[in-house]
N, CA, C and O of each residue as an XYZ file, in Angstrom:
348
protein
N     -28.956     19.291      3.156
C     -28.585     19.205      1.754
C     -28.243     17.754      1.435
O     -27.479     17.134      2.175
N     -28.721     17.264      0.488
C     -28.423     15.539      0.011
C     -27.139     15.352     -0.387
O     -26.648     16.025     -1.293
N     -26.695     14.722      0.049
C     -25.446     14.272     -0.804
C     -25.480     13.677     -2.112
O     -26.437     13.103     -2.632
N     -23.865     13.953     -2.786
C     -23.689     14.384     -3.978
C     -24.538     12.112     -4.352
O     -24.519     11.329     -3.402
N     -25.111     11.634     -5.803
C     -25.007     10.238     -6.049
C     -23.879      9.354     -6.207
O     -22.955      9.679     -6.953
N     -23.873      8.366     -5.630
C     -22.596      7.464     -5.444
C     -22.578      6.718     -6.482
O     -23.425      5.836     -6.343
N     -21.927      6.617     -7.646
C     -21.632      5.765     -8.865
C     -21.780      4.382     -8.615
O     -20.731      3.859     -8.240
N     -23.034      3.407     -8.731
C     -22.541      1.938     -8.377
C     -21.709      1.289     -9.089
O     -21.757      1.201    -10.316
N     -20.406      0.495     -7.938
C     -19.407     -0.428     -8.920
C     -20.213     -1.745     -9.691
O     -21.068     -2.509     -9.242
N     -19.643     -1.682    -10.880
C     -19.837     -2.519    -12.042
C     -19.312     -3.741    -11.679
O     -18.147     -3.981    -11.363
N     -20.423     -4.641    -11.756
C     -19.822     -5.986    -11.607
C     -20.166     -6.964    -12.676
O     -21.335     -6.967    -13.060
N     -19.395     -7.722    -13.165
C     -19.403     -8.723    -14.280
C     -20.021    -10.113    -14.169
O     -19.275    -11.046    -13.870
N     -21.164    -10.308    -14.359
C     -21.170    -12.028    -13.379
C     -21.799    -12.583    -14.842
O     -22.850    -12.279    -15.406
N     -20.662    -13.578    -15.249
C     -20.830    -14.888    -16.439
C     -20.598    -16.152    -15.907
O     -19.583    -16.737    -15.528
N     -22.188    -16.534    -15.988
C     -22.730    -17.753    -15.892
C     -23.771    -18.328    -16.701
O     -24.656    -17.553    -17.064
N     -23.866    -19.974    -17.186
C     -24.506    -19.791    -18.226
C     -25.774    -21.088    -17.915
O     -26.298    -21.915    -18.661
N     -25.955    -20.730    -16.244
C     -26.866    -21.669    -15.673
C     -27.662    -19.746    -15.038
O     -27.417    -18.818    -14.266
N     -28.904    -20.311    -16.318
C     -29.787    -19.070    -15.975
C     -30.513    -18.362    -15.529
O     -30.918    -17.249    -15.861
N     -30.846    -19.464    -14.170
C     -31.015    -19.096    -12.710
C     -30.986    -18.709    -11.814
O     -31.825    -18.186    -11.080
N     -29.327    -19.054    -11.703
C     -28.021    -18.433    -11.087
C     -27.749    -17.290    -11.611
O     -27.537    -16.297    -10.914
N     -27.725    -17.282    -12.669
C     -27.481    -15.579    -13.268
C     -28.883    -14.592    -12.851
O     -28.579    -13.484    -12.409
N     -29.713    -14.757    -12.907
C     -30.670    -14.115    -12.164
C     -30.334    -13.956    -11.012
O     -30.192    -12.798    -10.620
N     -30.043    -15.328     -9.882
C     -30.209    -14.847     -8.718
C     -29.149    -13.553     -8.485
O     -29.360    -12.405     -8.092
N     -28.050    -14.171     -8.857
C     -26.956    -14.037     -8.298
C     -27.212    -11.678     -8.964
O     -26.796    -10.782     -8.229
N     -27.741    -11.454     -9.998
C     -27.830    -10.526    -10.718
C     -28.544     -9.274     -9.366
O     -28.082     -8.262     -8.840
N     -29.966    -10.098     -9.225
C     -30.711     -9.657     -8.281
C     -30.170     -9.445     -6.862
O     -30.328     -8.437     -6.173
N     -29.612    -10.385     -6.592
C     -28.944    -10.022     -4.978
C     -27.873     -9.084     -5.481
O     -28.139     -8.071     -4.835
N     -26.812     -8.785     -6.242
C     -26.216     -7.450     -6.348
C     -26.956     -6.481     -6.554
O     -26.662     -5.630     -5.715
N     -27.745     -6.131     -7.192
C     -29.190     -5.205     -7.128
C     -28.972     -4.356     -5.962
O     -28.632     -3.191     -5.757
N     -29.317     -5.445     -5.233
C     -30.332     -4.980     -4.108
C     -29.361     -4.630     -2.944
O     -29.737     -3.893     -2.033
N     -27.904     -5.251     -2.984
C     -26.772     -4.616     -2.438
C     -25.841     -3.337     -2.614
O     -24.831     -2.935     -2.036
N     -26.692     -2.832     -3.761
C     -26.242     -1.198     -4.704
C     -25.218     -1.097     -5.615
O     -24.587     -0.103     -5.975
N     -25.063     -3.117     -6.188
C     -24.220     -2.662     -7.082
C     -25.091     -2.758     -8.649
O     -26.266     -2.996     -8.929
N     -23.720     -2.405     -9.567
C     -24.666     -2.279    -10.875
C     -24.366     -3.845    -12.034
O     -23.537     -3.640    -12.920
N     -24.682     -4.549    -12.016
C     -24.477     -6.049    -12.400
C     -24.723     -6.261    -13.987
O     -25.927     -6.379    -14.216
N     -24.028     -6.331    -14.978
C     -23.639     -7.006    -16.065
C     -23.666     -8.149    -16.066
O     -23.039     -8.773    -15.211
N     -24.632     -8.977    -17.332
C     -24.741    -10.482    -16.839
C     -24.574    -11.052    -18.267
O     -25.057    -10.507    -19.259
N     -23.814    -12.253    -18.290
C     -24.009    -12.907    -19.702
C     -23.654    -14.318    -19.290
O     -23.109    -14.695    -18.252
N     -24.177    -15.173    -20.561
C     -24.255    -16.600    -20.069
C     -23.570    -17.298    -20.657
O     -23.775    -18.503    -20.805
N     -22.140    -16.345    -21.330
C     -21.146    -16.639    -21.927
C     -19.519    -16.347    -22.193
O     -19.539    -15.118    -22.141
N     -18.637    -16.574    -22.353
C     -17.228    -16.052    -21.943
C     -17.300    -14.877    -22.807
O     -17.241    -13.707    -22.430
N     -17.487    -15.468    -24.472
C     -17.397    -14.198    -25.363
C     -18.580    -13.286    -25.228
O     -18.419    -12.418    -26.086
N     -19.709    -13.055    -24.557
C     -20.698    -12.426    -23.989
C     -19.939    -11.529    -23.478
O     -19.617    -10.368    -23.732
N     -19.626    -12.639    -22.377
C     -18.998    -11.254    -20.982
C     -17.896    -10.537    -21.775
O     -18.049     -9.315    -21.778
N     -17.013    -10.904    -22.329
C     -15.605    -10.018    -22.998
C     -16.312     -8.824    -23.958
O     -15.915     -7.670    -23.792
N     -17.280     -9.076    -24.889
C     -18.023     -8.240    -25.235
C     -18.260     -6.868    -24.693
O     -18.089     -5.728    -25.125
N     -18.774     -7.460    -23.451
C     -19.795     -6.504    -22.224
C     -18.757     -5.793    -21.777
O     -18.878     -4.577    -21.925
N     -17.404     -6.318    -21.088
C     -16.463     -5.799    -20.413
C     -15.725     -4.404    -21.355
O     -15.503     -3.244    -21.009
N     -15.483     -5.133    -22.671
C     -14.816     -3.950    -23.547
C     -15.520     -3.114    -24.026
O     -14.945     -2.172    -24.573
N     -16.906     -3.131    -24.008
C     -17.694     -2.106    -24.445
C     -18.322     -0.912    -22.885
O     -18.929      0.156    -22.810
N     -17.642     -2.037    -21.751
C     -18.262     -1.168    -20.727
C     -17.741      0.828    -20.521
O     -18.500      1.634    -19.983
N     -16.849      1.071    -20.885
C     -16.087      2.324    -20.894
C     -15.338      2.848    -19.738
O     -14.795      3.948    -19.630
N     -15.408      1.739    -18.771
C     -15.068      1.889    -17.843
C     -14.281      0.894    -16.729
O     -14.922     -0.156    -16.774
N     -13.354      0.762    -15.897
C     -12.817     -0.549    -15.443
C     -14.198     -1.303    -15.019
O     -15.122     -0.598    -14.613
N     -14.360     -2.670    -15.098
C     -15.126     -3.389    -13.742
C     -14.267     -3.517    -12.339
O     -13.078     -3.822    -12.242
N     -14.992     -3.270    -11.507
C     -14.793     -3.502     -9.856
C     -14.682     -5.221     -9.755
O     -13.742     -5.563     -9.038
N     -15.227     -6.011    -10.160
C     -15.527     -6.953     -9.866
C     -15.825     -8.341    -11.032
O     -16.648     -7.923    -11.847
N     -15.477     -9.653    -11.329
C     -15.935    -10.379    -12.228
C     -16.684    -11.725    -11.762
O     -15.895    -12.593    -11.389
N     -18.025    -12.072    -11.707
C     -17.751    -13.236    -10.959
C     -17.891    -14.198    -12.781
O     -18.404    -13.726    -13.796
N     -17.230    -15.615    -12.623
C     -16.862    -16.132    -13.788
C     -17.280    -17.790    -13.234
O     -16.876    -18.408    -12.249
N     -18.068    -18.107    -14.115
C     -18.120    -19.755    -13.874
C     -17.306    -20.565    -14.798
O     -17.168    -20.326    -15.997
N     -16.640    -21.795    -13.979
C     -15.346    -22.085    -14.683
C     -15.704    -22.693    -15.728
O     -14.871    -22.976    -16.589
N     -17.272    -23.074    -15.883
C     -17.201    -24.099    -16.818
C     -18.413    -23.639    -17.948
O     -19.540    -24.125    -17.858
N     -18.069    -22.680    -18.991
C     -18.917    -22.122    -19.673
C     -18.683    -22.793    -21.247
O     -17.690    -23.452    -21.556
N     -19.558    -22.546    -21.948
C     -20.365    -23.263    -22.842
C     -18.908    -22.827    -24.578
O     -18.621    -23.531    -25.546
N     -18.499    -21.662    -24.238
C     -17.435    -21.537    -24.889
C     -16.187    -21.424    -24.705
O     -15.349    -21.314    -25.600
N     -15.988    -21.444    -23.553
C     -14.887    -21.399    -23.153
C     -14.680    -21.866    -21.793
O     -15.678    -22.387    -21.296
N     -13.278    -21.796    -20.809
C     -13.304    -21.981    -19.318
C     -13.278    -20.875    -18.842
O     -13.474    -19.916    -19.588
N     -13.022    -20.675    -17.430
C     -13.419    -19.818    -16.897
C     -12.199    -19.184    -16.893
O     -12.147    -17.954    -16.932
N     -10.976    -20.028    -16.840
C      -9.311    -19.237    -16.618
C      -9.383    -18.658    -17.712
O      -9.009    -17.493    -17.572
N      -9.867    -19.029    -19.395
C      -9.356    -18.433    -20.296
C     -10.442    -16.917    -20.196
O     -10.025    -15.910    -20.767
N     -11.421    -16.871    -19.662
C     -11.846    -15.611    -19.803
C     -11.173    -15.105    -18.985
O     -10.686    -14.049    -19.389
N     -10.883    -15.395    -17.900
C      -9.909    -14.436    -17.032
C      -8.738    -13.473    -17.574
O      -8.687    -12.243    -17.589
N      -7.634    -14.629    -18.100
C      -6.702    -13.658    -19.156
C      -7.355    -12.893    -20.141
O      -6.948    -11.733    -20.199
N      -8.571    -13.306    -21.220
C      -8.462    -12.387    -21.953
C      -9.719    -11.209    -21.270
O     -10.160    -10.251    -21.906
N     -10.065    -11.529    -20.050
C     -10.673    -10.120    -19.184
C      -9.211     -9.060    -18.695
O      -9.164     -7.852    -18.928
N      -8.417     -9.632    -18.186
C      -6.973     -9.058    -17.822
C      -6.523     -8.259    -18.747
O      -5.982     -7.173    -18.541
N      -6.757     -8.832    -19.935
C      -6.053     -7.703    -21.244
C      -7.101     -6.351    -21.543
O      -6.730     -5.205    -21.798
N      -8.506     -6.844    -21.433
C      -9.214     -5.576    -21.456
C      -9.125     -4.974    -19.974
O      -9.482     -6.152    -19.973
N      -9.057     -4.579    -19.136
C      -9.751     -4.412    -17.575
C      -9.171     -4.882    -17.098
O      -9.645     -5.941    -16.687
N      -7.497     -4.563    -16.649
C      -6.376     -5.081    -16.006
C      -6.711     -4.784    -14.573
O      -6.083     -5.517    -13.809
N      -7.542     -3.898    -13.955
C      -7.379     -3.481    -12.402
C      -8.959     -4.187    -12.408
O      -9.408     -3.434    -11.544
N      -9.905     -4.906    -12.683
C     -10.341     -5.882    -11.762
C     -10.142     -7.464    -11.761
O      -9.533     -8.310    -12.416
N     -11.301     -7.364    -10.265
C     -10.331     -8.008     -9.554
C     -11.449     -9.478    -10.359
O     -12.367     -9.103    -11.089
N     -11.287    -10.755    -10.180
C     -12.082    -11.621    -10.707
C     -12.199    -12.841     -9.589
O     -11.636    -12.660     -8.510
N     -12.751    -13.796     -9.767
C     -13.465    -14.833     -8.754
C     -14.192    -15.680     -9.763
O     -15.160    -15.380    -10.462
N     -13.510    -16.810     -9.683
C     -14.018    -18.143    -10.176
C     -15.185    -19.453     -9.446
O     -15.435    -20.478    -10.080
């Protein structure tokens, strides 16, 4: 009998070098997670509060086109207090 499907954790990765956001998108892929990508702070905050669900994970580049990377952090903290983030 198969076992029951395993929900992949949601991961956040805002970067706004669009390469890197590919790669980096694709290698979670292919590691079974489920990857959210934007190439912007207010992108990602967007993505995060509309996700319906906590993110597992944020990866955040510090130096984005609207913002830094600390300030998305706090205002990721206020939506999605239990993940975890990486600058």
């Amino acid at each position: 009998m198969p076992s029951p499907a395993v929900e992949a954790l949601s991961v956040l990765v805002i970067e706004d070098d669009n390469h890197l956001l590919r790669t980096l998108r694709d290698i979670l892929r292919l590691r079974g997670y489920a990857p959210m990508t934007a190439a912007s702070g207010g992108e990602g905050l967007t993505l995060a509060a509309a996700a319906g669900a906590p993110l597992a994970v944020a990866l955040i580049d510090l130096n984005l086109p609207d913002m830094d990377g600390t300030e998305v952090i706090g205002r990721l903290h206020a939506i999605s207090a239990l993940t975890e983030t990486v600058i």
